[in-house]
MARVOMI-152302 format. One record per residue (C-alpha): x, y, z. Coordinates in pm, 1 decimal, padded with zeros to 6 digits, always signed. Layout:
N
<r xx="X" yy="Y" zz="Z"/>
...
# end
This chain:
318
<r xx="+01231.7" yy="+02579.6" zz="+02450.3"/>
<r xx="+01005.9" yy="+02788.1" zz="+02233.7"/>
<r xx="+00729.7" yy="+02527.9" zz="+02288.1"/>
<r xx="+00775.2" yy="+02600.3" zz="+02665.1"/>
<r xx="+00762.7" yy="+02968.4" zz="+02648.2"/>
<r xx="+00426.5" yy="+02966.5" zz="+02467.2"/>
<r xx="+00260.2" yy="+02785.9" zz="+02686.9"/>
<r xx="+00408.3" yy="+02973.7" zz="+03012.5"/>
<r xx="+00263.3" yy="+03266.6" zz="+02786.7"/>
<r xx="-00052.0" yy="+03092.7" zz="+02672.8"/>
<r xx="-00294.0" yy="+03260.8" zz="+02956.8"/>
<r xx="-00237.1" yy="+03623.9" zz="+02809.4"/>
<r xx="-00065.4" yy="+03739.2" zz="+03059.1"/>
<r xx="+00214.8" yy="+03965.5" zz="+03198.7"/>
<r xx="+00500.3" yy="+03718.1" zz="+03281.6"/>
<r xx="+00860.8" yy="+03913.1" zz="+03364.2"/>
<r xx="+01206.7" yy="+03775.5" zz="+03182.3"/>
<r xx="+01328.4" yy="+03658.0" zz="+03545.3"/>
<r xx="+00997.9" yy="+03420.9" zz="+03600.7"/>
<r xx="+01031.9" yy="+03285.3" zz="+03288.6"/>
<r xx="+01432.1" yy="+03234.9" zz="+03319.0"/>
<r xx="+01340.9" yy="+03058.8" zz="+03691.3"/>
<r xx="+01110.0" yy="+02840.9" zz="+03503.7"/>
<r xx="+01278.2" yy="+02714.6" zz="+03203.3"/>
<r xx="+01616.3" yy="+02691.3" zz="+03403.9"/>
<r xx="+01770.7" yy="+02952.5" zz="+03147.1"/>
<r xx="+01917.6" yy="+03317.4" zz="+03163.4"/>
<r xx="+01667.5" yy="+03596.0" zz="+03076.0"/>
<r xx="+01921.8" yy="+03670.0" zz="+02781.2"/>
<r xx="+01832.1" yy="+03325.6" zz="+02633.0"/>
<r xx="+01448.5" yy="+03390.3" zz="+02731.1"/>
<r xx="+01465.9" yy="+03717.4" zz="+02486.1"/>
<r xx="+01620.9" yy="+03501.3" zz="+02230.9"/>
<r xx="+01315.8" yy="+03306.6" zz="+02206.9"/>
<r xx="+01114.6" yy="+03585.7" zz="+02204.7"/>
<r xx="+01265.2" yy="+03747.9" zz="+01907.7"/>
<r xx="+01113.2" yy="+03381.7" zz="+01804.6"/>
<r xx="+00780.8" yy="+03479.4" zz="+01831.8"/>
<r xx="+00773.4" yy="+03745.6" zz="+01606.3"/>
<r xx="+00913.9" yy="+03523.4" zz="+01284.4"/>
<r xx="+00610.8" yy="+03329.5" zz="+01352.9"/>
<r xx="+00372.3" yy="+03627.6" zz="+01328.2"/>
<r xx="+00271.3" yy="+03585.5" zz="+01710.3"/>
<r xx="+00157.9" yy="+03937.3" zz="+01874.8"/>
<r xx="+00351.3" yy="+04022.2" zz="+02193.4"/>
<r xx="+00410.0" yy="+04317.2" zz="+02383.9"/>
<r xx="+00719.1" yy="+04390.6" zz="+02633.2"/>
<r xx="+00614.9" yy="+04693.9" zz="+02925.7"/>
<r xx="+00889.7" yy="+04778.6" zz="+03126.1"/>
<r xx="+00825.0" yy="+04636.0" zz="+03477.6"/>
<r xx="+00598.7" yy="+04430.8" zz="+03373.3"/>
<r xx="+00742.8" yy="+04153.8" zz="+03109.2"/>
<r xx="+00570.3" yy="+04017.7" zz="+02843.9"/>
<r xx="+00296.4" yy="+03906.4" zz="+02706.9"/>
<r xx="+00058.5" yy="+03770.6" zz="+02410.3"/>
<r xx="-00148.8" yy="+04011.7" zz="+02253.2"/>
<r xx="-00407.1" yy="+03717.7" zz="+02298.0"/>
<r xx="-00440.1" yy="+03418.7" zz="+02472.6"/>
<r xx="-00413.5" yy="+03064.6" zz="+02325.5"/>
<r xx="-00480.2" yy="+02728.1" zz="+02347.5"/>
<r xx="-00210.9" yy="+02522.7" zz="+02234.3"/>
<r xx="-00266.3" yy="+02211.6" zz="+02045.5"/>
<r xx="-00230.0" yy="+01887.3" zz="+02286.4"/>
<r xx="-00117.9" yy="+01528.5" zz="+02137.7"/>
<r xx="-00169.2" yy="+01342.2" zz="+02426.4"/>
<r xx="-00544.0" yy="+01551.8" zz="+02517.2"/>
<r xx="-00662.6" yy="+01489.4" zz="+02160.0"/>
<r xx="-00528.9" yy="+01116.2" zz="+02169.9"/>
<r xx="-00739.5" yy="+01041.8" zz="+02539.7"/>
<r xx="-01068.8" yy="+01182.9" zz="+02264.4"/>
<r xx="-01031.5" yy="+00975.4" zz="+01997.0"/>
<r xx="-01241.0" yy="+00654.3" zz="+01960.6"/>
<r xx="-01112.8" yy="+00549.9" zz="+01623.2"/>
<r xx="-00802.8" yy="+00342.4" zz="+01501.1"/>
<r xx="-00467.4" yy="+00599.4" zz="+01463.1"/>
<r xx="-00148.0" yy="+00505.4" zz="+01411.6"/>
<r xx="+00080.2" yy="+00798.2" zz="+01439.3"/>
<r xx="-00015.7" yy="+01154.6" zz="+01551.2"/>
<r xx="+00225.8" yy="+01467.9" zz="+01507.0"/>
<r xx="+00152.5" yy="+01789.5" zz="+01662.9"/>
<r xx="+00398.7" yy="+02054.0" zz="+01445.9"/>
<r xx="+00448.5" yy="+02433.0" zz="+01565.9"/>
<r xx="+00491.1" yy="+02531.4" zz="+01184.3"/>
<r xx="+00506.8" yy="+02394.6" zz="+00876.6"/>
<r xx="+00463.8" yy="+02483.7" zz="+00516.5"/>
<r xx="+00135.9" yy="+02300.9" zz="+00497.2"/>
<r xx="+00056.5" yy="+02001.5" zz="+00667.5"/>
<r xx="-00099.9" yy="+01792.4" zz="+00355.8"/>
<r xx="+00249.4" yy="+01877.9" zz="+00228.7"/>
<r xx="+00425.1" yy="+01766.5" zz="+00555.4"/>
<r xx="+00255.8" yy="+01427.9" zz="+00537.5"/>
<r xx="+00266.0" yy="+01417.9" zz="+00168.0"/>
<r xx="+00652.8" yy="+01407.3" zz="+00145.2"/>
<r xx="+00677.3" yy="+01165.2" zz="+00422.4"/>
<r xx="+00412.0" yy="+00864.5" zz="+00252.8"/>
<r xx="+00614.4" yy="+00658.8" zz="+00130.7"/>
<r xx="+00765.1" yy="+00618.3" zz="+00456.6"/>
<r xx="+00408.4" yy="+00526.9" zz="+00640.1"/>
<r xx="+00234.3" yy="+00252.4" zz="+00384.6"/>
<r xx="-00056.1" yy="+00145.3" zz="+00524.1"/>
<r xx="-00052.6" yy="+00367.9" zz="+00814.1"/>
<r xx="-00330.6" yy="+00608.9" zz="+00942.7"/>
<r xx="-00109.4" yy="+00911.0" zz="+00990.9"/>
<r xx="-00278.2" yy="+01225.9" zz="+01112.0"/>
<r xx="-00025.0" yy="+01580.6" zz="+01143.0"/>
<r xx="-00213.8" yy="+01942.2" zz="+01311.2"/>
<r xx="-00018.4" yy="+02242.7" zz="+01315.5"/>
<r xx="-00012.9" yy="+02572.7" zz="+01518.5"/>
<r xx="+00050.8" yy="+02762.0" zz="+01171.6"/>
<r xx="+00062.8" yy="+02732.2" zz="+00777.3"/>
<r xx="+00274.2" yy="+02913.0" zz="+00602.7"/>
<r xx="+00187.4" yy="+02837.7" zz="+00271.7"/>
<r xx="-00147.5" yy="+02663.1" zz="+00373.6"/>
<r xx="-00292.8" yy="+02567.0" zz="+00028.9"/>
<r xx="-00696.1" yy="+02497.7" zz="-00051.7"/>
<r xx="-00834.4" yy="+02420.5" zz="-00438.1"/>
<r xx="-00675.2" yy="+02566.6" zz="-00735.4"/>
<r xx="-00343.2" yy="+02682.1" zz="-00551.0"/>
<r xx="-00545.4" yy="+02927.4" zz="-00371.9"/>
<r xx="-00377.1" yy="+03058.8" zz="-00020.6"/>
<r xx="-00546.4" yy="+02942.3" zz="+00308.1"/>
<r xx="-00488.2" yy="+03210.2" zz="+00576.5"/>
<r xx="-00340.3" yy="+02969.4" zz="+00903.9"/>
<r xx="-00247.3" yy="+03247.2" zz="+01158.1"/>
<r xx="-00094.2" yy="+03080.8" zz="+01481.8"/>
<r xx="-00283.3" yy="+02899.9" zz="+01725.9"/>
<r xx="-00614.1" yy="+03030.2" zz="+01632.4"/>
<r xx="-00741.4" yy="+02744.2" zz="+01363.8"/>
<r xx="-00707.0" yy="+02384.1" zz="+01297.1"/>
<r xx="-00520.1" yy="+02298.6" zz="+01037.1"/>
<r xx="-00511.4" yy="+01896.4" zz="+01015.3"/>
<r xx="-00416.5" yy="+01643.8" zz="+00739.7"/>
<r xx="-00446.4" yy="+01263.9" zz="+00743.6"/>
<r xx="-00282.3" yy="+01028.0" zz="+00558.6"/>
<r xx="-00484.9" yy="+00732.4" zz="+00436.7"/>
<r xx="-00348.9" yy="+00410.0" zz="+00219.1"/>
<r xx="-00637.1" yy="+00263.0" zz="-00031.5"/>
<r xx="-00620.9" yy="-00025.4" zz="-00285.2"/>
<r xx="-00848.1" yy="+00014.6" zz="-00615.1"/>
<r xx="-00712.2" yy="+00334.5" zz="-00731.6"/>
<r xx="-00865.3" yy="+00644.3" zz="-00831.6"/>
<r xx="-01204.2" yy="+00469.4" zz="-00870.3"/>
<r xx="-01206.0" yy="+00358.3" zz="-00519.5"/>
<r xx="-01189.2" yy="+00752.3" zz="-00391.4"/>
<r xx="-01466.2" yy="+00859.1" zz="-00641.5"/>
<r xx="-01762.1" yy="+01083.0" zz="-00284.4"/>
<r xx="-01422.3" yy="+01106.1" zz="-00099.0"/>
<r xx="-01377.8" yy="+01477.9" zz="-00040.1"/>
<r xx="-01791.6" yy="+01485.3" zz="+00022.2"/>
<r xx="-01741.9" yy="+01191.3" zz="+00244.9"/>
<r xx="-01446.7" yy="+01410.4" zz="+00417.5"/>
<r xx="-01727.8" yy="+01733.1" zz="+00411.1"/>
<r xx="-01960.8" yy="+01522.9" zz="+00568.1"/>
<r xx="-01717.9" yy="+01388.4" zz="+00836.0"/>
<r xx="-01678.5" yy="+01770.9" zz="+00968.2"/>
<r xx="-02024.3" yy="+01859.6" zz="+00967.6"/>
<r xx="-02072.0" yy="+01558.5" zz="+01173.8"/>
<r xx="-01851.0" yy="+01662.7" zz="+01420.6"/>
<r xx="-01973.6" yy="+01983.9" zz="+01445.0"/>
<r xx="-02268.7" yy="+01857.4" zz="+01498.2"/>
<r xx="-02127.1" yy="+01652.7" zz="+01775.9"/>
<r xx="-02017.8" yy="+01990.0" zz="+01929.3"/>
<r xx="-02355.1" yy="+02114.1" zz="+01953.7"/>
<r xx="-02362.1" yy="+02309.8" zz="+01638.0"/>
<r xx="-02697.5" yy="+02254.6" zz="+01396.0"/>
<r xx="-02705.8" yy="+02420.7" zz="+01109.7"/>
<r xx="-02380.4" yy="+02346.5" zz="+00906.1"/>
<r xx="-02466.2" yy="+02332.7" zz="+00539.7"/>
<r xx="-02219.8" yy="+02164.8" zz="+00254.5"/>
<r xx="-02094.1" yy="+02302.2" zz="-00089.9"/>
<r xx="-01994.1" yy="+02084.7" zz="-00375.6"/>
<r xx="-01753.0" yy="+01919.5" zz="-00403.1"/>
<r xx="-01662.4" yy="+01963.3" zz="-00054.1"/>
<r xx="-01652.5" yy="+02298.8" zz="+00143.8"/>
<r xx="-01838.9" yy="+02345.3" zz="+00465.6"/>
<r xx="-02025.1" yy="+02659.6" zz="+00538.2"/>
<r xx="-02245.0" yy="+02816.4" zz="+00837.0"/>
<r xx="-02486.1" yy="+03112.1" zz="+00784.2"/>
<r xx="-02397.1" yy="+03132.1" zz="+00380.2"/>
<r xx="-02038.6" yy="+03134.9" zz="+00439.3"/>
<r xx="-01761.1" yy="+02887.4" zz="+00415.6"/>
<r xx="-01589.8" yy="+02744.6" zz="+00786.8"/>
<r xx="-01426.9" yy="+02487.8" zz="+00663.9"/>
<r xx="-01237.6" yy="+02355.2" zz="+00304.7"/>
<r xx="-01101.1" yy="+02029.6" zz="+00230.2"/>
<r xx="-00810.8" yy="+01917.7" zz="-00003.7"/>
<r xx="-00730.6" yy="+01566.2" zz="-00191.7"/>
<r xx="-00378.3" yy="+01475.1" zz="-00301.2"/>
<r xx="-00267.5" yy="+01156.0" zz="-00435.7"/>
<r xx="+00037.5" yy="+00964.3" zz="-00461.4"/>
<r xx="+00092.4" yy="+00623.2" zz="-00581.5"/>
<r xx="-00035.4" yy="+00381.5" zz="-00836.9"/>
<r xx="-00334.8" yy="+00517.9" zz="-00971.2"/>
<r xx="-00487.9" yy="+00188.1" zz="-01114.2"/>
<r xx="-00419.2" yy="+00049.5" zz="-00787.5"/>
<r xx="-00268.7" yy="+00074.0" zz="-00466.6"/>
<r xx="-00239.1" yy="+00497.7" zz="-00350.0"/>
<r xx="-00216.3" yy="+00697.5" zz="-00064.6"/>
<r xx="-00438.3" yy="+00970.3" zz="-00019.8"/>
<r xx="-00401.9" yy="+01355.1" zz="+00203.0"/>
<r xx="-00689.2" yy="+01455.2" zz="+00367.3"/>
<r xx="-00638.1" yy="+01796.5" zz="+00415.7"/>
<r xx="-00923.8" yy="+01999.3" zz="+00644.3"/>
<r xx="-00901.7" yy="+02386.4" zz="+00718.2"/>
<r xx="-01160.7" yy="+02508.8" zz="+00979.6"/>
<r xx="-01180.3" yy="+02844.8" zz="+01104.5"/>
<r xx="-01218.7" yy="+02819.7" zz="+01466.3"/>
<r xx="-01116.8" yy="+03213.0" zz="+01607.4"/>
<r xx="-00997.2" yy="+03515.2" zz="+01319.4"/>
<r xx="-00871.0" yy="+03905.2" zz="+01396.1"/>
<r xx="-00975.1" yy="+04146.0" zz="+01213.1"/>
<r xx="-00577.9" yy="+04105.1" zz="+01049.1"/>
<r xx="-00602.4" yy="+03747.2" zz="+00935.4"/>
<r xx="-00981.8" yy="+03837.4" zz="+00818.7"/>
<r xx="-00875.8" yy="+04094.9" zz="+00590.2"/>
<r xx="-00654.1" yy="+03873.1" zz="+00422.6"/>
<r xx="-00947.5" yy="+03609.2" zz="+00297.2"/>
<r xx="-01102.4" yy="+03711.1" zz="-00017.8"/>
<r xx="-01487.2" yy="+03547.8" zz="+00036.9"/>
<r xx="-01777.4" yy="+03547.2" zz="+00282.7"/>
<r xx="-01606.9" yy="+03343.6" zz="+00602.3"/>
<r xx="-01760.4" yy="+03217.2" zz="+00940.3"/>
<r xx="-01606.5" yy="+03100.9" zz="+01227.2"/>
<r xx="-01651.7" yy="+02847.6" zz="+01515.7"/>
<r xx="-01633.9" yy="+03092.4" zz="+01798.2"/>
<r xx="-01911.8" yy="+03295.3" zz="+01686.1"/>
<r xx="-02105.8" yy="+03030.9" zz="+01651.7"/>
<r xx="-02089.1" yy="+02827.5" zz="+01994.0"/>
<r xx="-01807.3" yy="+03070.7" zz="+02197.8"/>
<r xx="-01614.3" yy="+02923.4" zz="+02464.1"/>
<r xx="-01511.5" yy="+02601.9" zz="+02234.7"/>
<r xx="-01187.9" yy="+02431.7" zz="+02340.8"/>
<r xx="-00965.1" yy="+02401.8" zz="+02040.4"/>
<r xx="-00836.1" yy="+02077.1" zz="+02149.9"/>
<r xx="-01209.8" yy="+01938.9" zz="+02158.8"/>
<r xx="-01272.3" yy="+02069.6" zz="+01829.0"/>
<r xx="-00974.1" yy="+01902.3" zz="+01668.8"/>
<r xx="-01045.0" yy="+01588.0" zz="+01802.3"/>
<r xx="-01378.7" yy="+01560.4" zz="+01750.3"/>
<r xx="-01283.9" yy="+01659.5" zz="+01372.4"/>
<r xx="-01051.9" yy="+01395.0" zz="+01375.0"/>
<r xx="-01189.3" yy="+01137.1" zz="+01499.1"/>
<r xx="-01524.4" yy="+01170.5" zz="+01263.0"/>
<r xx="-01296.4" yy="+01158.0" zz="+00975.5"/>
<r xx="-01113.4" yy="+00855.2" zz="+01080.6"/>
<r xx="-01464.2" yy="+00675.0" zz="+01137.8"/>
<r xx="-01601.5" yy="+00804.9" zz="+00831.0"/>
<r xx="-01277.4" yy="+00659.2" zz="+00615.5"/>
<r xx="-01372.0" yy="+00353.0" zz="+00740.2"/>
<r xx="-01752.9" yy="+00354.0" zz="+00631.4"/>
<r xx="-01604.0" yy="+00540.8" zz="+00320.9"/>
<r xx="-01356.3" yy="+00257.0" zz="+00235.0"/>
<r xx="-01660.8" yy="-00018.7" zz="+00310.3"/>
<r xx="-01979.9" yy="+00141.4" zz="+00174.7"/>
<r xx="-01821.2" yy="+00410.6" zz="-00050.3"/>
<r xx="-01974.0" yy="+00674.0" zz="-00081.9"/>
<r xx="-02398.0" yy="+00598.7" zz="-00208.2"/>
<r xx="-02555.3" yy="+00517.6" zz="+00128.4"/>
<r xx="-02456.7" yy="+00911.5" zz="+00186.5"/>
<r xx="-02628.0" yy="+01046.8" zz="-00114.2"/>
<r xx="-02892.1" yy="+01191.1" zz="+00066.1"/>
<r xx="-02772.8" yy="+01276.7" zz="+00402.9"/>
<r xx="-02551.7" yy="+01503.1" zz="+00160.9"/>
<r xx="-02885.3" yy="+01607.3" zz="-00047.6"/>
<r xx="-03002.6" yy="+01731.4" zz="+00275.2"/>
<r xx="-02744.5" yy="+01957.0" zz="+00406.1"/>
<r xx="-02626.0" yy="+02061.3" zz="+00026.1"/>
<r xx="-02681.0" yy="+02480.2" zz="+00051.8"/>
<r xx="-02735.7" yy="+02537.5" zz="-00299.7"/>
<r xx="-02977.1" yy="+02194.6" zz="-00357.2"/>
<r xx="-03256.8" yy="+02324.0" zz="-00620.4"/>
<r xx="-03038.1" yy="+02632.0" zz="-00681.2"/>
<r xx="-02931.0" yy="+02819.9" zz="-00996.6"/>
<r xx="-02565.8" yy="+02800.5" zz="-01019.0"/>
<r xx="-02257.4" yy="+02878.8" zz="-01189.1"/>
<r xx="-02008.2" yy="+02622.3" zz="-01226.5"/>
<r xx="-01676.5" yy="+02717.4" zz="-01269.9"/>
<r xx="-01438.4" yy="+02483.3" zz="-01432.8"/>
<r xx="-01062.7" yy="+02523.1" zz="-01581.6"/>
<r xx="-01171.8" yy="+02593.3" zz="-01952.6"/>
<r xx="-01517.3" yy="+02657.0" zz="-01932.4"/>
<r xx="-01820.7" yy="+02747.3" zz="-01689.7"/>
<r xx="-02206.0" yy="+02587.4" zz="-01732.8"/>
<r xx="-02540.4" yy="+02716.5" zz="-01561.1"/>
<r xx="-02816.9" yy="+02500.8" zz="-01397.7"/>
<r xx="-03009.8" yy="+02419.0" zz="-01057.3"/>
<r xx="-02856.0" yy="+02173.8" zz="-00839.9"/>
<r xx="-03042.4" yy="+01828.6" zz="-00834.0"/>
<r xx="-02794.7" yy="+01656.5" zz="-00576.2"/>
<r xx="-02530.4" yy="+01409.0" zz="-00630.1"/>
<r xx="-02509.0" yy="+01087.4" zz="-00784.0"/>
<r xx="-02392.7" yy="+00751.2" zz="-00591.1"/>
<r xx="-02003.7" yy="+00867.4" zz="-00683.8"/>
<r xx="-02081.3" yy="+01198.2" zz="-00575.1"/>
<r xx="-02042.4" yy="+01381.0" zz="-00881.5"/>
<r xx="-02269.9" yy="+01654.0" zz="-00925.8"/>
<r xx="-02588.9" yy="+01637.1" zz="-01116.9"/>
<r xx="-02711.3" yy="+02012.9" zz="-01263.7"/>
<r xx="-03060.8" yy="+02012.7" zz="-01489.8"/>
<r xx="-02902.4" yy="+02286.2" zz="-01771.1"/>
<r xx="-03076.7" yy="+02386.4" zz="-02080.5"/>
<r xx="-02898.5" yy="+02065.3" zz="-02219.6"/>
<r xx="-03087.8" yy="+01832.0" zz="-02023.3"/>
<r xx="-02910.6" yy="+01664.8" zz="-01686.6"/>
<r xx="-02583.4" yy="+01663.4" zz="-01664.6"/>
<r xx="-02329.1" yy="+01521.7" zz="-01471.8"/>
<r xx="-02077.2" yy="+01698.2" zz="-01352.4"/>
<r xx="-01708.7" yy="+01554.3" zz="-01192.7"/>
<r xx="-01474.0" yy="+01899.0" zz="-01201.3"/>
<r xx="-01483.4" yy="+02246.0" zz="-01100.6"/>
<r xx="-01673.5" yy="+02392.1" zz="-00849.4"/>
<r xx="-01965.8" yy="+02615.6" zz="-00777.1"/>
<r xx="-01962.4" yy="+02964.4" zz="-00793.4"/>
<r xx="-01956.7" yy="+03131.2" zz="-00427.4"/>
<r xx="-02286.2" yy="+03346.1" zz="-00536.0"/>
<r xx="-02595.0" yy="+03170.9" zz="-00711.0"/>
<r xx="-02620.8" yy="+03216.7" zz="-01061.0"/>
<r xx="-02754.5" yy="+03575.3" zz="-01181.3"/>
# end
């Protein structure tokens, strides 16, 4: 019923307890019960006396079946969740169950939405997309070496799709407009590592933020609706989705070399000083691209070097 109530309340506006009783069959007592919903999931609504209630904003709620009509590329199962913990942990506890399935979850809200390092990814309701896929691959860890820059790649080409130039990539695989990140991507694994696995795709892009949710992210952070407004979110996950499901499958033919330098040419800090920050120790250099497994390859004062962990340093070396 909740599902129904949100999108009565979608359009932002005033909608009294008695309309929404007459059109979910249900007593307005049962209507407030839902609403009481609302504010567990951290949705701003407002009740005026003769007037009802309404969102503090309007949304557009995810659509399975108007993302499914979008997509051009093989999918097995879609889910369409109205929270969840995280969806790369959704679809991570439920791989065993899917072998060899393409098996793609988006929720309306994270509530312990995760990015690199355990770090927190802010997923305030209905505002974002917040998608994971689950992919099976044979050849083990070797076989996903360019992966998560394939999977960087795959959103900047459907951005790109959208009508928006300009994206630039971060090693080893954010996505950032105007200097500042849009989108991050997380790998997990599970499975035989030597050989057959099943990989999470996990992509957080920031499509709309308030100045609430902003204040929680702790770097520079852009956003799809100030840079093309009007964008249906339903497009946008779509389009997202289907570019990574067609670049898995020129991933998981071609790996990841023939991409080298499409990457080379959208990589923001590419003949760059930078810091790179790894768990027990951090190295300086300018950034010479990547290599054909997409590690990263940094001139230092040691000569070239090739780097496969960590991850630049949000500001350019001092």
């Amino acid at each position: 019923m909740l599902n129904n109530i949100l999108r009565l309340l979608a359009d932002g506006q005033f909608h009294s307890g008695e309309e929404l009783g007459e059109a979910l069959g249900v007593s307005r007592a049962a209507v407030w019960k839902q609403l009481k919903k609302l504010e567990e999931l951290e949705i701003p609504y407002s009740s005026v006396k003769g007037k009802g209630y309404r969102l503090q904003d309007a949304i557009e709620l995810l659509d399975q079946d108007v993302i499914r009509r979008q997509l051009t590329q093989r999918l097995d199962i879609l889910d369409v969740l109205l929270d969840v913990d995280s969806t790369n942990t959704w679809l991570f506890q439920r791989a065993a169950d899917h072998m060899g399935k393409r098996y793609a979850v988006l929720a309306e809200k994270q509530v312990a939405g995760r990015g690199r390092r355990g770090r927190h990814w802010v997923s305030p309701f209905g505002k974002n997309i917040y998608l994971s896929l689950l992919v099976s691959f044979s050849g083990g860890l070797a076989a996903l070496e360019g992966l998560s820059l394939m999977t960087a790649i795959a959103v900047e080409r459907a951005l790109a799709k959208l009508g928006i130039d300009g994206i630039g990539l971060k090693w080893p695989n954010d996505v950032y407009a105007n200097g500042k990140k849009l989108a991050g991507i997380l790998l997990e694994v599970t499975g035989e590592y030597s050989s057959h696995c099943q990989v999470v795709i996990g992509i957080g892009l920031n499509l709309s933020l308030s100045d609430h949710d902003a204040a929680r992210i702790e770097q520079p952070w852009a956003e799809l609706r100030s840079l093309k407004p009007g964008l249906s979110r339903n497009q946008v996950a779509a389009a997202v989705l289907d570019e990574l499901l067609q670049a898995v499958d020129e991933f998981q033919r071609d790996g990841f070399a023939p991409y080298q330098q499409y990457w080379a040419e959208r990589d923001i800090f590419m003949h760059k000083e930078v810091r790179i920050v790894a768990a027990s120790n951090e190295k300086r250099g300018v950034v010479k691209g990547v290599n054909r497994k997409g590690e990263l390859m940094l001139h230092s004062e040691r000569g070239m070097e090739v780097i496969n962990a960590g991850e630049i340093s949000v500001r350019a070396a001092d």
